[in-house]
C-alpha positions, 0 to 999 in steps of 0.5 A: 989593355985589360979587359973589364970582368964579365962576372955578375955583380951581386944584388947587394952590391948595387945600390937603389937610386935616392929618391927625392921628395917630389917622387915619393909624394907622387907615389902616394897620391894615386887615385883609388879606382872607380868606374871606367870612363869613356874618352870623352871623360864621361862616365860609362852607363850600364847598357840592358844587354841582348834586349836593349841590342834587340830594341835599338836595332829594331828602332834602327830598322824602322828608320831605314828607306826601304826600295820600293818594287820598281827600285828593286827590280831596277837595282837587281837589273844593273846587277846582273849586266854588271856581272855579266860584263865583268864575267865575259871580260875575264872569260876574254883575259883567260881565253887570251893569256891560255892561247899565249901560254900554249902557242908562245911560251910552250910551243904546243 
């Protein structure tokens, strides 16, 4: 069985695809380009920049609920027991897993 040459065919030996009606009126039909939309199709305002940023962050902090004395201190006291658990529980797991790789897994 004869094998199928493997040189490389010549541009000019390749022939472009007809293309029909439809295809070429399509191409024609692109829309110029105009100002970027959104997803939801509407158009995109242009924004102040870094003083409109600064505004509507300070109008948005306005808004907040800010804690009271006593909700902070309440707050910062849950914190410092909860670090100081998780703290003594992995000082626990390292003490643990330190004497089992001394004593078992080295015979110190």
């Amino acid at each position: 069985m004869a094998r199928p040459s493997r040189t490389r065919r010549k541009r000019s030996d390749f022939q472009a695809p007809a293309q029909s009606e439809r295809a070429r009126t399509r191409t024609r039909q692109v829309k110029p380009a105009g100002q970027p939309k959104s997803q939801t199709g509407q158009k995109r305002e242009r924004r102040g920049g870094f003083r409109a940023f600064i505004g509507e962050s300070w109008a948005e902090l306005r808004k907040v609920d800010w804690p009271g004395r006593q909700q902070l201190i309440s707050a910062t006291i849950v914190v410092i027991i909860a670090v100081a658990i998780v703290g003594a529980y992995l000082f626990a797991a390292d003490w643990v897993i330190q004497r089992f790789v001394r004593d078992v897994l080295l015979n110190l």
